[in-house]
N, C-alpha and C positions, 0 to 999 in steps of 0.2 A: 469438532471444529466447525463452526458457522461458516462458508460460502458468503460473500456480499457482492454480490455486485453494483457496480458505482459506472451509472449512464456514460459520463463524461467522460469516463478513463476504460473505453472497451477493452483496449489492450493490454489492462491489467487485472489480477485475480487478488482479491483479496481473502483474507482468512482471519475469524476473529476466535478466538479460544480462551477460557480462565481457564490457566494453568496451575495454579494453586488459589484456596480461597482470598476470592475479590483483590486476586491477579490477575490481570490478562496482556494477553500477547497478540499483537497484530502482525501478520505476512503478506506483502503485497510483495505480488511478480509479476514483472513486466516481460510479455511472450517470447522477446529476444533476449531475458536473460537476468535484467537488471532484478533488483531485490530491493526491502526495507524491512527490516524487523523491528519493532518497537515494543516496549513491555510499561506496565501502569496499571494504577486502581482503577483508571475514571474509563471505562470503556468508547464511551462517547466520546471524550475528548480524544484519545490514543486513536481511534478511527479520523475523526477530523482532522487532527495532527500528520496521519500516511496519508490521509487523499491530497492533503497540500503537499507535503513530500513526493508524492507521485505524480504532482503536476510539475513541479520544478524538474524532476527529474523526464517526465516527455520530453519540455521544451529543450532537454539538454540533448536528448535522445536525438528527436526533429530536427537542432542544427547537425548532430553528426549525419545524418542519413542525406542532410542535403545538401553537405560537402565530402560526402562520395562522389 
């Protein structure tokens, strides 16, 4: 499993893996919990595709935290 870190999104870890040939599978976790799995041929794309997923999901994050 590749490690990627992604500047913009500290608080999330990402992991990119081909799971079966020119399959792969992307894992982003967010430190308090939240998740994204995604699976595809185009590794590129599938990476571009969870870091916008993992922005939407901050900004959903961000307002819960700041209606505590």
């Amino acid at each position: 499993m590749s490690k990627i870190e992604v500047e913009e999104l500290p608080d999330w870890e990402f992991d990119l893996d081909e799971v079966s040939a020119n399959v792969y599978k992307v894992i982003a976790k967010h430190r308090l919990g939240s998740s994204i799995e995604q699976t595809s041929f185009d590794p590129e794309k599938l990476l571009a595709d969870a870091k916008a997923e993992a922005h939407k999901m901050q900004l959903e994050i961000q307002k819960k935290l700041s209606n505590s």
